[in-house]
C-alpha positions in Angstrom: 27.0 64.6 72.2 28.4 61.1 70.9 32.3 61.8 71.0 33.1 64.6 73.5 36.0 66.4 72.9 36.5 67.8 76.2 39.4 67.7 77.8 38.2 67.0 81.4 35.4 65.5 82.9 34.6 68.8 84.6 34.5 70.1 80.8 32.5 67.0 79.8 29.6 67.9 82.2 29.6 71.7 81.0 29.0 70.5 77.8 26.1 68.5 78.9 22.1 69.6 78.5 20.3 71.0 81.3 17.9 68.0 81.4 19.8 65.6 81.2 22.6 66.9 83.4 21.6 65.4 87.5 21.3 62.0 85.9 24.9 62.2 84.7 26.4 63.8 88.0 24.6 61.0 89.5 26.0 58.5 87.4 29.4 60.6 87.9 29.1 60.7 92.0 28.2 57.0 92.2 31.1 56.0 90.2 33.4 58.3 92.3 31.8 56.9 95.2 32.2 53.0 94.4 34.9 53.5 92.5 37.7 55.4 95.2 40.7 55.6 94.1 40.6 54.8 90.8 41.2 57.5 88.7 39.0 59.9 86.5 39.4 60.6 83.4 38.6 61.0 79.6 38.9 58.1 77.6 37.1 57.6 73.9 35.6 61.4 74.4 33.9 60.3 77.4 34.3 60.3 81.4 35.8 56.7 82.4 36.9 55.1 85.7 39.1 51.9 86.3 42.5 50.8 88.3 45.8 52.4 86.4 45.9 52.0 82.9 42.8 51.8 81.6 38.9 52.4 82.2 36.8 49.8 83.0 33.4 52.1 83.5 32.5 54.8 81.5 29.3 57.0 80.6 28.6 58.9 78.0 25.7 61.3 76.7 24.2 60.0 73.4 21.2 61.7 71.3 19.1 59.2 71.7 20.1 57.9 75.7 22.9 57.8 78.0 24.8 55.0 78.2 26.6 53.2 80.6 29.5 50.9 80.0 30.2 48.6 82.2 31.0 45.7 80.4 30.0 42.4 79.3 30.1 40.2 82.5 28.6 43.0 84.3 25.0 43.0 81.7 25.3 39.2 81.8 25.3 39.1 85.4 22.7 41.9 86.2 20.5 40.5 83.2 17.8 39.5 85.6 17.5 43.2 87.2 18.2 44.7 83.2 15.2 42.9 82.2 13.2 45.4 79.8 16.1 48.2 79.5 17.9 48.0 75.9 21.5 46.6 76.2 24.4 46.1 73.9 27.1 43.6 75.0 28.9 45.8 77.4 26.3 48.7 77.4 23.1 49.6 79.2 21.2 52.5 77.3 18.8 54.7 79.1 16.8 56.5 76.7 14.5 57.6 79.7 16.1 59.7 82.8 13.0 58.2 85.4 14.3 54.3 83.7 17.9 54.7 85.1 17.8 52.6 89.0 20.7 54.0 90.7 20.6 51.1 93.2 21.5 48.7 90.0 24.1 50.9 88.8 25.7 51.0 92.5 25.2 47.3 92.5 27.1 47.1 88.8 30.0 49.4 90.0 30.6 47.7 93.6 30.3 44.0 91.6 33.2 45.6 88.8 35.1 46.9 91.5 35.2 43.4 93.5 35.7 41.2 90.6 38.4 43.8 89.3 39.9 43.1 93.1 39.5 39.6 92.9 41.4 39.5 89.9 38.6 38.6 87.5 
């Protein structure tokens, strides 16, 4: 998919392939989940989540993975648990469904959400 065009993130998840589709409503109902009250929407043609004014989480559904941005301090601090999964600076690329540990990710998001909170 790359760059989604969709309008929505409800579009964004018609759009994506059957097998790789419950990893990305997972990934979609965890950040709705941690992430209450921030709002949903599209942002660089893929789903994003962060307080007013700009996203501070996003996914996205590449060719070769899915990726999860969640930023830099957020790899740096999780690098311990990330240990053998292929990160960028602010990314964390899954490039096999069974890899992804949802309890990391829901660690990730509550630890964004907190230092976002904090003011950090």
């Amino acid at each position: 998919m790359v760059q989604s065009k969709a309008a929505s993130v409800d579009a964004f998840m018609a759009e994506v392939g059957d097998e790789r589709r419950p990893a990305l409503e997972r990934l979609r109902a965890l950040c709705r989940e941690e992430l209450a009250g921030w709002p949903e929407g599209m942002s660089y043609g893929m789903p994003g989540y962060g307080p007013p004014g700009a996203p501070v989480v996003a996914f996205n559904d590449q060719k070769q993975y899915i990726a999860f941005y969640a930023g830099q301090t957020a790899v740096a601090r999780f690098a311990d648990r990330l240990a053998g999964v292929d990160c960028g600076k602010s990314c964390i690329r899954y490039r096999k469904l069974d890899a992804i540990d949802f309890d990391l990710v829901r660690d990730i998001l509550r630890d964004v959400r907190a230092r976002r909170e904090a003011g950090a």
